[in-house]
N, C-alpha and C positions, 0 to 999 in steps of 0.2 A: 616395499609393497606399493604398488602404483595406485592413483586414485580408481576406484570402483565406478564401472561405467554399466554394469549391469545387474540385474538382481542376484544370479548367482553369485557373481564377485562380492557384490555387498553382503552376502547374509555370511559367509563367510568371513570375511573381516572382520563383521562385528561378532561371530560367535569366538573366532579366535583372541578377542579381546572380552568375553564374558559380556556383549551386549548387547540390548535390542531395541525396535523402536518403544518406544513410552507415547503411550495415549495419554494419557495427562497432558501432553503438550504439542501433541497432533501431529508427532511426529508420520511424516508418510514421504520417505527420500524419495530423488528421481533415480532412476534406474533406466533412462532410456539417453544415449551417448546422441543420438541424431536429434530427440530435442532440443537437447543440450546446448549445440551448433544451431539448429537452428534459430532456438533463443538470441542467443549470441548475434547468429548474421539478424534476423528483425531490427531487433537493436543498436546494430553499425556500430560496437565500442569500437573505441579507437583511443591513441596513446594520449587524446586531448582529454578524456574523459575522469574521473574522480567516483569512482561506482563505490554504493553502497550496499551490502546484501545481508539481508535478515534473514537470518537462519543458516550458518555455514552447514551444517547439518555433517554430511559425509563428504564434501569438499567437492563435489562433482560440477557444479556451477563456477564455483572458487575456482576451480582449477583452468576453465576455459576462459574467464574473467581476467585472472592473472596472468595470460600470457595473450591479452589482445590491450589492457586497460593503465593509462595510464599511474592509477594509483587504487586499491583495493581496501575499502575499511568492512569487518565482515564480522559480525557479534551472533552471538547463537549462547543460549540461557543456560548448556547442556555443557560443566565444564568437562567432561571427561569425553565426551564425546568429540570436542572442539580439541582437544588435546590431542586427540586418535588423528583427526584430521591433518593436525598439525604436521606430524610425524610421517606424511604421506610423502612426502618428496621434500626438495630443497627448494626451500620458498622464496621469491623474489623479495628486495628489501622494501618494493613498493603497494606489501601485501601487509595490511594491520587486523591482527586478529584480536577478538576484543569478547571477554566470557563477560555477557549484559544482556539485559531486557533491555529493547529498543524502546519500549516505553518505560516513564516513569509514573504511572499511573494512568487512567483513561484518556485523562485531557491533558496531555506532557507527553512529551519527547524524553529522551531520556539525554542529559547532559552533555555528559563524556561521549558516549556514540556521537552527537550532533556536534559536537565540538572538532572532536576527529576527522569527519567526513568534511567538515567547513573548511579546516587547512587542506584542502586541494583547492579551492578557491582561492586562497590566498596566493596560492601558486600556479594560478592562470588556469588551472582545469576546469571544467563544467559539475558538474554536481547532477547527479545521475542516482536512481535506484534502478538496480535490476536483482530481482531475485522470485526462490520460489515460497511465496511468502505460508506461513501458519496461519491455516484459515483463521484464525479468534485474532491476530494480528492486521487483518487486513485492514480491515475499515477503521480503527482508529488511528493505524499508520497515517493512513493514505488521508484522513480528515484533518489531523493535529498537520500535516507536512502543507494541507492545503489553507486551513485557518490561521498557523504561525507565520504565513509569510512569507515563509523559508524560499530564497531564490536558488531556485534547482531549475535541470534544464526540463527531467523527465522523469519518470516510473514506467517502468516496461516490467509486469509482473506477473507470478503463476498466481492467480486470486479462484476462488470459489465459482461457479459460471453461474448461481443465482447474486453472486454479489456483485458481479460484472454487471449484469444486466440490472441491478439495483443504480450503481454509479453512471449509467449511461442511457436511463427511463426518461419518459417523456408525460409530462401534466395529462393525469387522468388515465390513467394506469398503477396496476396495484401495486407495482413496485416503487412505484414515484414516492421520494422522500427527502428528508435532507440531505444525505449525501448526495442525491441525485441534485438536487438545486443548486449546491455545494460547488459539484463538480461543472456544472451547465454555465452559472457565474464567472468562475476562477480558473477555468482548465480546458481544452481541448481533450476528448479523450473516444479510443474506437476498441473494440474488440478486436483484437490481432488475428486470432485461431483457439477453435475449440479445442478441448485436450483430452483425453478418457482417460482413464481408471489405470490402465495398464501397464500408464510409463511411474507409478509409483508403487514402491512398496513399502510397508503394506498396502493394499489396493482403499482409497477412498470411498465411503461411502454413495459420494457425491460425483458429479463431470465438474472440470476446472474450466479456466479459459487463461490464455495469455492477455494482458490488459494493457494498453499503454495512455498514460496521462501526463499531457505535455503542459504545465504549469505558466500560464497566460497574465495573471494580475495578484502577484504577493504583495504590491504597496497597499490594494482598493482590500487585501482578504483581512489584513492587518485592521485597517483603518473600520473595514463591516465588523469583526470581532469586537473590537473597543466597542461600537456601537450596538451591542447586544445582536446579531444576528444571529448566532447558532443556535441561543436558549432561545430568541424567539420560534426558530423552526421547530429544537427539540418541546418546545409548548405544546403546540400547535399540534404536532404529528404525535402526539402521544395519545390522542382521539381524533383519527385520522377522517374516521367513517361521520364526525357532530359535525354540523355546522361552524365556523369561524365565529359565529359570536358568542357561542359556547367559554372561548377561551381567550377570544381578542377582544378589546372593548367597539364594539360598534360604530362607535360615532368616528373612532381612528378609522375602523376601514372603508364607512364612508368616505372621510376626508382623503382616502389615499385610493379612492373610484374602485371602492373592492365592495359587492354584492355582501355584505352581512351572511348571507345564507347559504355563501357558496362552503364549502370542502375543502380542506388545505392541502389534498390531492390533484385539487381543480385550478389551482393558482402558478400561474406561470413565474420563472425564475424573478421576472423583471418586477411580478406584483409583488412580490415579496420585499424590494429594496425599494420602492415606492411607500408600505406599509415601515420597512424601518425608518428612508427620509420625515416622513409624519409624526414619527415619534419623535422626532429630535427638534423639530418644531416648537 
């Protein structure tokens, strides 16, 4: 049975195997073969590359993945379903499939996946994510890959299209946050193309967006974590709308020419690593 490149194909598959999508885990496959490709060409894998993809789901990514990429590590939480995949064709040796949550709780990676993915680096490959990520997966992925340091080359990814525009906001704007800071510090990152409802099914509630985030400074993201930067943001934005001296001590962000009474919506990427220099003073 060849991999399913369209809704029919898919619902079929999986009713002939007794399965369906599961909302518990937001399951919502692609079903559209020309995104598919297009994903792929955006992306430019190539045999240099080391991809990693969260969520093998029905293999339909996997399958255009594995025949442009040098090396395929691909984990999905759903072991029977990963199994069905499996069975879809004869898989190249340079395809790891792996039944794991890519996280190992909020703030971690999950070991073994990141371990797996890293032996392509060993082996001269780039370290790359491409995939079509579980919205409840995105932002801690894409936060934990950008605070651990992790030298990867890129993320090119199916994300949420409010959480896209969350990771790619600008100071004083209601989506501005820390991942937006996050990402402004440590990444390069643009909106590719919007996506609608249609090339998944089941149909999402929400529009998606293709994302790509091309990871700029793992030594300095390393070196800010040790130094408290992400609990300072998650502080701070957990009463987004108080003032800063609500939750900072004042006399620091005097010291570091930051207005006491400004909004931590209001604060440019840069004031914030000035407010962390001060502390360590």
């Amino acid at each position: 049975m060849p991999v399913p490149r369209t809704k029919t194909a898919l619902r079929a598959m999986l009713g002939s195997q007794g399965l369906s999508p599961r909302k518990l885990r937001g399951q919502h496959f692609l079903v559209d073969g020309n995104l598919v490709d297009a994903i792929v060409r955006d992306a430019a894998v190539g045999p240099e590359d080391c991809v990693l993809e969260v969520g093998t789901g029905t293999g339909i990514l996997t399958d255009a993945l594995a025949d442009r990429a040098g090396r395929v590590v691909t984990c999905d939480v759903d072991r029977r379903l990963q199994e069905m995949t499996r069975g879809l064709r004869d898989w190249p040796e340079t395809v790891r499939f792996i039944v794991a949550d890519v996280l190992a709780g909020k703030h971690r990676l999950n070991p073994e996946v990141l371990d797996a993915w890293r032996e392509g680096a060993a082996a001269g490959l780039r370290l790359r994510v491409i995939s079509n990520l579980p919205y409840s997966v995105a932002t801690p992925l894409l936060a934990n890959l950008l605070w651990e340091g992790v030298e990867m080359h890129d993320a090119v990814v199916l994300v949420q299209k409010e959480a896209a525009e969350r990771f790619t906001a600008s100071p004083g704007t209601k989506e501005y946050g820390p991942m937006s800071i996050a990402v402004s510090l440590l990444a390069e990152a643009r909106i590719l193309r919007p996506v609608g409802k249609q090339v998944f099914w089941p149909a999402p509630r929400v529009l998606s967006a293709l994302f790509r985030l091309e990871v700029q400074r793992p030594l300095q993201a390393a070196e800010w974590k040790r130094a408290g930067l992400p609990e300072l943001l998650q502080t701070a934005f957990q009463h987004r709308r108080k003032v800063l001296r609500k939750s900072v001590d004042p006399d620091r962000l005097e010291r570091a020419g930051i207005d006491p009474g400004s909004r931590p919506e209001d604060l440019a990427p840069e004031a914030w690593l000035r407010l962390l220099t001060v502390a360590e003073t």
